[in-house]
C-alpha positions, 0 to 999 in steps of 0.5 A: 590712764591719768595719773590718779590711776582712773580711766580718762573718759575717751581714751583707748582704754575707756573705750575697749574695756578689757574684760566682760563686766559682771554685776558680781563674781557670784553672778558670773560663777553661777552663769559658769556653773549653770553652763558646766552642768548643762553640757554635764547635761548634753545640752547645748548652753547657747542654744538654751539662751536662744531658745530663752531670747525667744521666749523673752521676745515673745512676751515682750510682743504679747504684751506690747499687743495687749498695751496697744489693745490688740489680741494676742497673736493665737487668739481666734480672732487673729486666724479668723481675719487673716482667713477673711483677708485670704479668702475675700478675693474670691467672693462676690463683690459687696460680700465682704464689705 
């Protein structure tokens, strides 16, 4: 730490922060409180964030598909070309062509 009191950018205690940075006490008191009532709850609180990765992740891939003017991943069209893909090797040649 230098002498004004201010972290010096590469040191040891730049680089290992000592604590989790919150936005806000409020923000970090309500993530505590939201945690408490759902093992008050039986709930398991990480798999609740799990579960909430997925859902984000799943989004993201939706709308990353439909900015790349693809169809959404449970759409007809998708079963039906994995299907044709599946069952293409067993028709006569030319048919699937």
């Amino acid at each position: 730490m230098a002498a004004d009191g201010l972290l010096v950018p590469g040191s040891a205690q730049d680089a290992f922060p000592r604590h989790r940075p919150f936005d806000d006490v409020g923000v970090a008191r309500r993530k505590a409180d939201s945690a408490r009532e759902s093992v008050a709850e039986a709930l398991d609180p990480s798999q609740q964030r799990k579960a909430q990765r997925v859902v984000y992740a799943t989004a993201r891939e939706a709308k990353e598909r439909q900015q790349q003017g693809l169809p959404p991943v449970d759409s007809f069209e998708v079963a039906a070309r994995e299907w044709f893909e599946v069952n293409r090797g067993g028709w006569v040649k030319g048919y699937a062509d």
